[in-house]
N, C-alpha and C positions, 0 to 999 in steps of 0.2 A: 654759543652761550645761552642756557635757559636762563628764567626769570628769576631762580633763587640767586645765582651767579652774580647777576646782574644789578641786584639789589646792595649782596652781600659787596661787590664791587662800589656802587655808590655810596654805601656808607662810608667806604677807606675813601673816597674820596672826597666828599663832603660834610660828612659827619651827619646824616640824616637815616636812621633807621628803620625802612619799610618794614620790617618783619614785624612790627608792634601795629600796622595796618593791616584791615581785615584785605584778606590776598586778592577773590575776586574781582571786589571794586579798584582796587589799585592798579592791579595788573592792567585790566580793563580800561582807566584811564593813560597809564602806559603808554599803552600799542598803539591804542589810537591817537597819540597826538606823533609819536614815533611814527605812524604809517603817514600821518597828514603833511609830514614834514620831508618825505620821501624816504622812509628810511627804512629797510626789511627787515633788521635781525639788531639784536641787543647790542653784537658786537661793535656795529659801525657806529650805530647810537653813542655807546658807550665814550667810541673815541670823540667824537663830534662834541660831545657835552665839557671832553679836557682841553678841548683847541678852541672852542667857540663860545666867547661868554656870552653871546644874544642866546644861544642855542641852548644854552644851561640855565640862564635866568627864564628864559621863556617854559624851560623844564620843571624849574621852581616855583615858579607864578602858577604853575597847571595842576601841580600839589596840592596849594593849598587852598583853601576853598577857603573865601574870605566874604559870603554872605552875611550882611548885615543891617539893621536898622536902629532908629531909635525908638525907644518902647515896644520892641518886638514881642507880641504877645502882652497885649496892655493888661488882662486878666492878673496874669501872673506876677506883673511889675504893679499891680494897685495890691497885690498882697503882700509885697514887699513894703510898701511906702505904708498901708493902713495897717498892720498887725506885724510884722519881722522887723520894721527898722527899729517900732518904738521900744518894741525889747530889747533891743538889741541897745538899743540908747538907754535904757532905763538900768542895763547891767553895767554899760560904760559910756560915759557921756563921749569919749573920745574915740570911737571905733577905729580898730586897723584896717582897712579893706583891701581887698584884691580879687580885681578882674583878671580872670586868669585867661588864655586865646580869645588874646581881646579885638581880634582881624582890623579892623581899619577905626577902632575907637568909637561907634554910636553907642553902643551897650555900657562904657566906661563912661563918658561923658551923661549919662541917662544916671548912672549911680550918682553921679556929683550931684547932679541937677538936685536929685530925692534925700540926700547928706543934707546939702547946702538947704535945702527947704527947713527940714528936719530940726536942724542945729542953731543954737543961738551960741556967739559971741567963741565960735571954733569951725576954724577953715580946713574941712577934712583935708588928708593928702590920701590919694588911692592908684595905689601901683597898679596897673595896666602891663602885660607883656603877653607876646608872643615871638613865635619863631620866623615872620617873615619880616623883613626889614622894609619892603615896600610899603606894607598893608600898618606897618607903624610911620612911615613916613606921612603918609596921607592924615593917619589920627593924630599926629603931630600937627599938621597945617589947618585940620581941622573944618573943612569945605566939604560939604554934601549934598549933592542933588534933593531936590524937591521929595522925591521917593523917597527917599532915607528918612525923612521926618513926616511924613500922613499919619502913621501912628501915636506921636506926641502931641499930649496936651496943648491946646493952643497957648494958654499960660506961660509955658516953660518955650514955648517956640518962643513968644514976644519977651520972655525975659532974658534969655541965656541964647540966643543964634540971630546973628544980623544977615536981611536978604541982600546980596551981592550982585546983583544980574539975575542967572535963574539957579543960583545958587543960597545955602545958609552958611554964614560964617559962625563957628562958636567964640563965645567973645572971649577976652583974654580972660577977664575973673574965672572963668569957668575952667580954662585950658590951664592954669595955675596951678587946680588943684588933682591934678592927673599928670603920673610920673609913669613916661611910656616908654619901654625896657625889652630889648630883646631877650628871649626866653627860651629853652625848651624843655617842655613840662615830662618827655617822657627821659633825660636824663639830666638835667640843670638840677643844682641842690632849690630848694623853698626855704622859705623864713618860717619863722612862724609867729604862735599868739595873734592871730587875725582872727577877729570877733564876725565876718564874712568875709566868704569867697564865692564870687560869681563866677564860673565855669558853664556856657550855655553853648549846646550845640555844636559842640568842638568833639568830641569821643565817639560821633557815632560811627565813625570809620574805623575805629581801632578794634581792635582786637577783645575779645571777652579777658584774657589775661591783663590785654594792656589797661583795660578800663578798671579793673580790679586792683591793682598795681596801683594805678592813679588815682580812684577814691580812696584808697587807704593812705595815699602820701598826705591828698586834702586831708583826712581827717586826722592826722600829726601836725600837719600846721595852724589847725583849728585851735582856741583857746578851749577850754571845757567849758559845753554851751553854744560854742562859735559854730554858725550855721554855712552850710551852705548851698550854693542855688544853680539848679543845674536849668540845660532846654528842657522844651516838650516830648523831644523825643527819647529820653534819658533820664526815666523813672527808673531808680534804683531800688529791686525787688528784693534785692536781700540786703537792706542796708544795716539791720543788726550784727550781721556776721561781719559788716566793716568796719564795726563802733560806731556807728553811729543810729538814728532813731527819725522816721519821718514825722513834724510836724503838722504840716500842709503839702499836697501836691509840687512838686519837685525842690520841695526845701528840706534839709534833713541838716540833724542838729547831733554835734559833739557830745557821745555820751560817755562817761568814765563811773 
């Protein structure tokens, strides 16, 4: 069995679509956790992942890459909070939002934070999803190592996360206002009329089709105007040809 097989195999069996991942990288984390685990050839793999649910969960947890912080790239989230939210409030004081492969919830939680600051006398609610059920489990519960928060303002640390041991807890008022939803962005229907979408550092495995594909679905669920905000690594070059128009450095806005 080669690796198209293989894939095309996984999907009938779990519903999860490699071919919309860029092939090298993929394949490449593949083998290697397939070889670490003793294992030569896709076929055996294959069966191993139908009989064994440690062996398949451990195969899903190595997919998905669930790096994360709060205020990741503080630059980028002070142009959010100083210049993008107050438009965005100024066109509707009640923004729709959505964190789109929101991995284990610091980067959804970090939007509350910047809402809740933002807003007077209106308790944002901000859909949060992704595709791995663990990595929502933990942003549910809501506990982050020390690391996960060096980048947030000491401010929003003492207002919104209590220290636990050597951990931060996010308090309930915070965890309130984040509705965290299993997802999958490359074939799950979207809502739409969301005045933002935060989508950061999740596409850069995919595919040039599948990234194309997925900014143009963002920009259908966008309201006219409704922005959205990608990672660092995920400057979108031709964002006119997707409808939409770059504002600021990785923010790009709904144009009709």
């Amino acid at each position: 069995m080669d690796y198209e097989l293989f894939i095309k195999k996984v999907n009938e069996f779990i519903g999860i679509d490699l071919t919309n991942y860029k092939r090298p990288q993929m394949e490449r984390r593949i083998t290697s956790l397939m070889r670490a685990h003793g294992f030569q050839n896709y076929s055996e793999y294959l069966e191993v992942l139908k009989k064994e649910p440690n062996q398949l969960e451990k195969f899903l947890n190595h997919l998905t890459i669930n790096v994360s912080e709060f205020y990741r790239n503080p630059n980028q989230w002070d142009v959010l909070a100083q210049k993008i939210l107050p438009e965005i409030l100024r066109r509707n004081p009640r923004p729709k939002t959505w964190s789109a492969g929101c991995a284990t919830g610091e980067e959804s939680y970090t939007l509350a934070m910047l809402l809740r600051e933002a807003t007077t006398g209106f308790f944002p609610r901000i859909l949060a999803t992704d595709i791995d059920e663990k990595a929502l489990a933990k942003a549910k519960a809501g506990i982050y190592q020390e690391k996960a928060v060096e980048h947030l303002p000491p401010y929003y640390v003492k207002k919104y996360l209590t220290k636990v041991g050597d951990a931060y807890q996010v308090i309930d008022d915070l965890k309130k206002l984040v509705n965290f939803q299993k997802h999958d962005l490359l074939k799950d229907p979207f809502d739409t009329n969301f005045d933002l979408i935060l989508c950061r550092n999740v596409v850069i495995y995919f595919t040039n089709e599948a990234k194309d594909a997925l900014y143009r679905r963002f920009r259908e669920a966008l309201r006219p105007g409704g922005i959205l905000f990608t990672g660092s690594t995920e400057q979108i070059f031709q964002a006119s040809q997707l409808g939409m128009k770059a504002i600021s450095l990785f923010f790009y806005q709904r144009k009709d």
